[in-house]
C-alpha positions in Angstrom: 102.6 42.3 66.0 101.2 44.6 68.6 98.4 43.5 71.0 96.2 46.4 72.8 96.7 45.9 77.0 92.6 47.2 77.2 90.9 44.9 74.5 93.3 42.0 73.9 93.1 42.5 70.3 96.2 42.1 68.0 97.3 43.7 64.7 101.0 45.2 63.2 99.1 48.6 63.2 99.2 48.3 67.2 102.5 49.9 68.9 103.7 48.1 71.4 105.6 51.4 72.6 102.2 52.9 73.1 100.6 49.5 73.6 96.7 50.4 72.9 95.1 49.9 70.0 93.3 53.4 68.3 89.2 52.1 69.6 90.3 52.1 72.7 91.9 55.0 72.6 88.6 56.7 71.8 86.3 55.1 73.5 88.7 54.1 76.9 90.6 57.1 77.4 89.4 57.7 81.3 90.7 54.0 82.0 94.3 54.1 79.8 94.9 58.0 79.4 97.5 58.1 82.2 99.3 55.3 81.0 99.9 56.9 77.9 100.8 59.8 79.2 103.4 58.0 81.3 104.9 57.2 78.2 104.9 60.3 77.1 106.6 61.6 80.7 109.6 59.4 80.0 109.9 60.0 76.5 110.8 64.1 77.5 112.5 62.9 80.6 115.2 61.1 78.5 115.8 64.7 77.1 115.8 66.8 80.6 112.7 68.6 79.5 109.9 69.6 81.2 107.7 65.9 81.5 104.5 68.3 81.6 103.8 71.9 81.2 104.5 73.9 84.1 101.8 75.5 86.0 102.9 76.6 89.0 100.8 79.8 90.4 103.4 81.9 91.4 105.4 81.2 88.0 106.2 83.6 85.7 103.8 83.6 82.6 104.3 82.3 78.9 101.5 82.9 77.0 103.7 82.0 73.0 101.4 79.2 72.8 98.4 76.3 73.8 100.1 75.8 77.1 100.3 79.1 78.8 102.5 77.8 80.8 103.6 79.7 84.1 107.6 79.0 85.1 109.0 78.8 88.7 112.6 80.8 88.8 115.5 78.9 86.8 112.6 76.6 85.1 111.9 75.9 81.5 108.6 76.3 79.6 107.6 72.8 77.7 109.2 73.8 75.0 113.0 74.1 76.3 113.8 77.6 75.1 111.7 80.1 77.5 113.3 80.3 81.3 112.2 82.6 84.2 115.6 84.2 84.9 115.9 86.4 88.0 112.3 87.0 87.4 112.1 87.7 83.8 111.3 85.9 80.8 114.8 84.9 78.7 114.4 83.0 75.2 114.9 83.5 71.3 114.3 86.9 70.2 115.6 89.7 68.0 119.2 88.9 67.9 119.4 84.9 67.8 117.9 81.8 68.1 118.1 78.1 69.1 118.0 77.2 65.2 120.1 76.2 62.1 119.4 76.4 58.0 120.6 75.5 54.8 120.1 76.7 51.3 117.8 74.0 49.1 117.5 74.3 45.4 114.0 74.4 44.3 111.6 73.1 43.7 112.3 70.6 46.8 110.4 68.6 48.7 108.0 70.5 50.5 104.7 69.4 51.9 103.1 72.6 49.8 105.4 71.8 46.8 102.2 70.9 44.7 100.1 74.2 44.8 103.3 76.6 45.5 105.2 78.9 43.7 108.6 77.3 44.1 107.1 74.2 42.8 104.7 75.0 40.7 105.1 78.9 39.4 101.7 80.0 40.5 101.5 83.3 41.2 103.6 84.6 38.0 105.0 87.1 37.8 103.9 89.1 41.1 104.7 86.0 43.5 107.2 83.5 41.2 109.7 84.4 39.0 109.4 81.4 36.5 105.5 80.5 34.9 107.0 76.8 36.4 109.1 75.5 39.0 111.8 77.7 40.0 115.2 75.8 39.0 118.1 77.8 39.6 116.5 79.5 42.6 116.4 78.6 46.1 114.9 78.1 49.1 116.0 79.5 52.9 115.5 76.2 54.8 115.2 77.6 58.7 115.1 74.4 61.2 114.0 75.4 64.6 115.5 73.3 67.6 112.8 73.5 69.8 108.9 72.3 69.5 105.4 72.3 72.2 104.2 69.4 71.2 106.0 65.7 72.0 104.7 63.9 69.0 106.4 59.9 69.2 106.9 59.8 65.7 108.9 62.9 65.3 110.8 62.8 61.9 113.4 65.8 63.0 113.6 64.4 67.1 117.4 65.0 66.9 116.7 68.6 68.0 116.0 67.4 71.4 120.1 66.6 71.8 120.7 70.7 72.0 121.9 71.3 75.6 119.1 73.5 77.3 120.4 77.0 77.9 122.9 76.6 75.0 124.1 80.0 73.3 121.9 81.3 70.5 122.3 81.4 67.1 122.9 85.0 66.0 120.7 86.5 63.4 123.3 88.0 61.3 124.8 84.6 60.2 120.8 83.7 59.1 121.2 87.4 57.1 124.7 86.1 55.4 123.0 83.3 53.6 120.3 85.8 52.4 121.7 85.1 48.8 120.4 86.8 45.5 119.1 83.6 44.3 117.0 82.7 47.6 113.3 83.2 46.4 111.8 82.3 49.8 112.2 81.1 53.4 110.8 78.5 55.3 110.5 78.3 59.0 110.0 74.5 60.2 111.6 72.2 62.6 110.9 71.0 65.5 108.5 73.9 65.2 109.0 77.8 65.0 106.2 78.1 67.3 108.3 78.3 70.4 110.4 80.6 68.8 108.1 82.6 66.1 109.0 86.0 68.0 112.3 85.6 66.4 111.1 84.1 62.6 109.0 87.1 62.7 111.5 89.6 63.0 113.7 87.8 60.7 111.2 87.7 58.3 110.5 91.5 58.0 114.0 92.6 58.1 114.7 90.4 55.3 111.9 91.4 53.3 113.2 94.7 53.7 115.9 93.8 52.3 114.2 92.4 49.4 111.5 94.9 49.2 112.3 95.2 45.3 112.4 91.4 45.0 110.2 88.3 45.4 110.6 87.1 48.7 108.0 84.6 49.6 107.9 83.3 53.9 106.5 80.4 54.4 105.4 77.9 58.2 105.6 74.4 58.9 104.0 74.6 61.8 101.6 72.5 64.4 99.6 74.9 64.7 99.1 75.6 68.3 100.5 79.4 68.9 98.5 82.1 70.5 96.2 83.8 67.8 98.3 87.3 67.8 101.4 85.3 66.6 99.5 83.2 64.4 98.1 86.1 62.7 101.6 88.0 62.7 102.9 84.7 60.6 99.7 85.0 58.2 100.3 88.2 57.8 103.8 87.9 56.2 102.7 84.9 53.9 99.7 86.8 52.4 101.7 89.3 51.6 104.6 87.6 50.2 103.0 84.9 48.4 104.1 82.4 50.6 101.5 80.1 53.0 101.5 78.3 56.0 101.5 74.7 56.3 99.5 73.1 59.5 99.6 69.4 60.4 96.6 67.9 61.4 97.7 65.4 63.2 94.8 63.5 64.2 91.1 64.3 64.9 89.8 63.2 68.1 91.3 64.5 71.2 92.3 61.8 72.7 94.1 59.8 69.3 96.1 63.3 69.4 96.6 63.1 73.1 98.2 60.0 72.3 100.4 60.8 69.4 101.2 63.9 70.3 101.2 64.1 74.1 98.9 67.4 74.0 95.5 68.6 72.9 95.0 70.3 69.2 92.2 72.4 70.4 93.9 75.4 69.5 95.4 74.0 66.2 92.0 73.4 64.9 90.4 76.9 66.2 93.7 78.5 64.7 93.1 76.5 61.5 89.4 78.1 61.7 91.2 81.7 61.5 93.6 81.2 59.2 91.3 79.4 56.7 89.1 83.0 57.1 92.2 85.4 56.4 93.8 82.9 53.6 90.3 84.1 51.8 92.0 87.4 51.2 94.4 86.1 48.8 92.6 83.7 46.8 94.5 83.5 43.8 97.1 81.7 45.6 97.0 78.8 48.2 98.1 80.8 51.8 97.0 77.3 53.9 98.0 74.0 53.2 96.6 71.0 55.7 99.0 67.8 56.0 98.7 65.0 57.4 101.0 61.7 58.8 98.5 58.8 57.7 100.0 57.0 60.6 98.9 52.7 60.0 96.6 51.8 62.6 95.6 55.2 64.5 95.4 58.2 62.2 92.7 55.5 60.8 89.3 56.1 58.4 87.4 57.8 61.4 90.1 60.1 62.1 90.8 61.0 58.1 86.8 61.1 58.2 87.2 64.1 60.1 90.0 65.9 59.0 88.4 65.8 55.8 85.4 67.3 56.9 86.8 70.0 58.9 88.8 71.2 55.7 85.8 71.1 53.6 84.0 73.2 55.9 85.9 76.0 55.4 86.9 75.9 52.0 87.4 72.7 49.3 89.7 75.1 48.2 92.3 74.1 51.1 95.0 71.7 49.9 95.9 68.8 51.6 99.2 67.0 51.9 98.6 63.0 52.5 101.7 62.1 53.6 103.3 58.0 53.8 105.1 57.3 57.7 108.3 56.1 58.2 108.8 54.5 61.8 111.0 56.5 64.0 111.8 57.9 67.0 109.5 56.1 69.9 107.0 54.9 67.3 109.1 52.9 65.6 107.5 49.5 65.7 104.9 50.7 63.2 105.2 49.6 59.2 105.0 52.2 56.7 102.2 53.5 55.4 99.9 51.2 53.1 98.7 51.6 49.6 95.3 50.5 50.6 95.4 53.1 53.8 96.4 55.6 50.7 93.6 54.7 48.7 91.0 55.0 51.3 92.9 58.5 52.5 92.2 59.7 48.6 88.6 58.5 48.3 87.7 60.6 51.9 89.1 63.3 50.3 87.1 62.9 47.3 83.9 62.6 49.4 84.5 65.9 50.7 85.2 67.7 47.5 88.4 68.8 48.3 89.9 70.1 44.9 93.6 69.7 45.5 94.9 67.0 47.0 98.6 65.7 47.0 100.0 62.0 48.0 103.7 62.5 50.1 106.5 60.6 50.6 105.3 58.1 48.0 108.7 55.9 48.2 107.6 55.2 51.4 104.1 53.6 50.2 103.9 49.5 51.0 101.8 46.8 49.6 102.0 44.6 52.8 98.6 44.3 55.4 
């Protein structure tokens, strides 16, 4: 049982960790905001990164993402993997990354599994090699150990234990598991944000490499990259078959703030743009929306507007509901409800939104 430090009000859908209950969060943020992000300070200091996004005047520029972050010499970016070295810019790039993969037979468990080709066998024959789900094939799972946002709830946190500065990965090990039977690649993580310079080049050598096969490249992604990168990884799914997945976290600014520890102003305007260029291949799902229905802040107000935000651009956009597990620093939260489910579906429904799919459904509870 969690009880909100502004409003005194009590509830199991109010971390303690965070220790203010989603109203206030709204409606108080000038009064608690640096109290939260306090929290969200320590939770990067444990790690040695970067508490906040450098933005020191004479510091070198990153402009990858959101943050546009400018790094004093020997300093990190927010995201861990970008240093100003003797003056220049040093991260991920052509020849290796912070990053690690494994081959997973499909169809799998992926937040697009519903509408996608691996899954499903939409697209056949130009974009799927079975009219179903593609058993017997296989999907290039690409975790990147890096990400720019600090979400609390982070499923994959166990990235964060790489040693900054670590050696890279090299790209030619990534090329060895290139196997005849791989149909498609995902880049997740952490996120390949930070490091989509290097998925990108991956991804075109290796559909060179496959230029007489079906090779589909797909994102898990937040969302927050520059718009030229963000188009560069649209461009690759469009013409693959393959689509990217954004998480929309939460809805007001401040409940992300929260969560996440930065804003999703660019997430949503890069949602926006994506939503326009996914129009080109309609046949075919190129952006999927997910979200974490976490109990107690990503609430009926915040799934309000998601819901609406999708709908506005197309009720054509799939979204993936997904149940939340507690972990990481929000892990005094239960699991997702069936009730919270139930409302998530009927918002949905309101909306019009055609294709909707309910995640993690093992994880769904009966309790409060």
């Amino acid at each position: 049982m969690g009880v909100c430090r502004a409003c005194g009000r009590e509830s199991v859908t109010i971390s303690s960790k965070i220790g203010f209950c989603v109203r206030c969060i709204r409606e108080k943020w000038p009064e608690i905001g640096r109290e939260i992000e306090k929290i969200h300070r320590l939770t990067r200091k444990d790690f040695g990164l970067p508490e906040v996004p450098p933005k020191a005047p004479d510091g070198l520029p990153c402009n990858l993402c959101h943050h546009k972050c400018r790094i004093l010499e020997g300093e990190y970016g927010y995201c861990g993997v970008w240093q100003n070295r003797q003056g220049r810019l040093i991260g991920p790039g052509r020849d290796g990354a912070y990053v690690s993969w494994y081959l997973d037979p499909l169809p799998t468990n992926c937040v697009a599994d519903f509408v996608c080709p691996g899954g499903t066998g939409a697209g056949y024959p130009h974009f799927a090699y079975l009219p179903g789900p593609e058993r017997g094939y296989a999907n290039l799972a690409v975790f990147y150990e890096a990400c720019n946002f600090n979400c609390l709830y982070c499923q994959n946190w166990h990235f964060r234990n790489r040693r900054l500065g670590g050696p890279l990965i090299s790209s030619a090990n990534m090329f060895a598991d290139l196997k005849e039977h791989v149909s498609c690649v995902c880049f997740f993580g952490g996120d390949p944000g930070p490091q989509a310079l290097h998925a990108i080049f991956w991804a075109d050598k290796a559909r060179e490499l496959r230029k007489e096969k079906i090779f589909r490249v797909c994102w898990e992604t937040n969302g927050a990259e520059n718009f030229r990168v963000i188009k560069e990884m649209m461009r690759l799914s469009l013409g693959s078959g393959g689509c990217i997945k954004i998480d929309l976290k939460a809805a007001s600014v401040t409940v992300h703030q929260a969560l996440c520890g930065v804003s999703n102003k660019q997430t949503w305007e890069n949602f926006a743009l994506l939503a326009e260029m996914a129009e080109g291949r309609p046949e075919l799902p190129a952006l999927v929306a997910s979200t974490l229905l976490v109990p107690g802040y990503v609430d009926e107000e915040e799934l309000e507007k998601i819901a609406s935000f999708i709908s506005s651009l197309s009720k054509d956009i799939p979204w993936s509901l997904l149940a939340y597990y507690p972990t990481f620093y929000l892990d005094d939260l239960p699991t997702t409800s069936r009730r919270h489910v139930e409302m998530a579906l009927a918002i949905a429904k309101k909306y019009g939104l055609k294709k909707v799919n309910i995640g993690n459904r093992h994880l769904i509870s009966e309790a409060y």
